[in-house]
N, C-alpha and C positions, 0 to 999 in steps of 0.2 A: 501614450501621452494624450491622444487626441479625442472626443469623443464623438464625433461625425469623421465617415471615411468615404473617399471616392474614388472609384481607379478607371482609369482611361489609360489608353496608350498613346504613347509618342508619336506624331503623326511627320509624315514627311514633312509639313509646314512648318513644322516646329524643331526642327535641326536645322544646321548649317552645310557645306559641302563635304566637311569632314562624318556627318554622322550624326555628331554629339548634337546633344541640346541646346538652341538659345538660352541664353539668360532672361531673355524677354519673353519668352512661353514660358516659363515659371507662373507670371502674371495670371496666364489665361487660365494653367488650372488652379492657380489661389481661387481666382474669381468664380470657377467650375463652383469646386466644393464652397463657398461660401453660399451661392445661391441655392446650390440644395442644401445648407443645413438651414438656410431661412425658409425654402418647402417642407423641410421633414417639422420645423417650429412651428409652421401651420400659416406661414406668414409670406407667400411665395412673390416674389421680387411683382410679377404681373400685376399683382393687386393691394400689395404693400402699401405704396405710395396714399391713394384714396382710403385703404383704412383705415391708417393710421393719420393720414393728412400731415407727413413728415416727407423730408429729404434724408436721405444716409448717403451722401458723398465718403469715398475715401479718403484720408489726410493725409496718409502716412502708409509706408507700404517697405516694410524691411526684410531684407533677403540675405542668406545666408548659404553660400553656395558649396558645398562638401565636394562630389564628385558628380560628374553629368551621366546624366542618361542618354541613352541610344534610342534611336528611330527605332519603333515597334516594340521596344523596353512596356511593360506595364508599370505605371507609374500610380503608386495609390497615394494620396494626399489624404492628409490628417489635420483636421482641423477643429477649434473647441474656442470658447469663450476666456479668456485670460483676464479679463477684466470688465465692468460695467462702471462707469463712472457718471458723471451725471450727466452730462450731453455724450459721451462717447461709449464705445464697444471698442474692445481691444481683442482680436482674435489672435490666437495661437497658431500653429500649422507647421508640419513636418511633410517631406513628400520623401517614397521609398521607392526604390528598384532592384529588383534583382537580388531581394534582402537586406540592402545598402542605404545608408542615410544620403540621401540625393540634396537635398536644402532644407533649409529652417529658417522661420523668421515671424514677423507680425503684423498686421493691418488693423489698423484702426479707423475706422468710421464713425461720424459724426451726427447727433442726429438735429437738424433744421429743420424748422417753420417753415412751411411751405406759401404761406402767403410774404413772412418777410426775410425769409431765408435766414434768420437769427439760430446761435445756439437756443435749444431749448435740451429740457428734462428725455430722457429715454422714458419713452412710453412706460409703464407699468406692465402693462399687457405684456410686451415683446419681450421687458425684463424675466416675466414671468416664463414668455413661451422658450426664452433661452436658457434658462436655468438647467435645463437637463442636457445641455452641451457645455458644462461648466469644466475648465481643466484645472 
């Protein structure tokens, strides 16, 4: 599904007393693999902002949760471009464990004006550099 992949393990912070996963670490590795697909784009979150002279807040953030993952489970998230619209980015994303569909869902992001924090156009540029993470 995805065309950018990241895999990190389940950390003790990221479970509860039973084991399993938060719901709310889901977030942290959406957020993982979204920043490195914006480094592998060539457009890495540190220097983003000034390049481009935009804001990308998240708006929306949908989760779909299958079966939890374990503490120390390798966890690879998948993630890809599902959409460019005209102010926004709609990413994709699958996370797996243990060969198992762990959740699914989607985040979209916005892109603002950074002087008046207005919708404005997805850069051309970015459209461009994400075009090879398209699902």
């Amino acid at each position: 599904m995805s065309a950018f992949r990241v895999r990190v393990h389940v950390r003790w912070s990221d479970v509860d007393v039973s084991g399993w996963i938060r719901w709310d670490a889901y977030t942290r590795f959406v957020e993982l693999a979204e920043t490195e697909l914006f480094r592998a784009s060539g457009f890495p979150y540190a220097t983003l902002w000034q390049t481009l002279d935009i804001w990308l807040p998240r708006v929306q953030f949908h989760l779909d949760l299958r079966t939890p993952a374990r503490m120390d489970e390798e966890l690879e998230t998948g993630i890809g471009v599902a959409r460019i619209g005209r102010s926004s980015i709609e990413f994709a994303f699958t996370m797996h464990a243990s060969g198992e569909l762990r959740a699914e869902g989607s985040l979209t992001i916005v892109a603002l004006s950074r002087e008046g924090g207005k919708p404005i156009p997805v850069p051309e540029r970015l459209k461009h550099a994400l075009d090879a993470y398209r699902v």
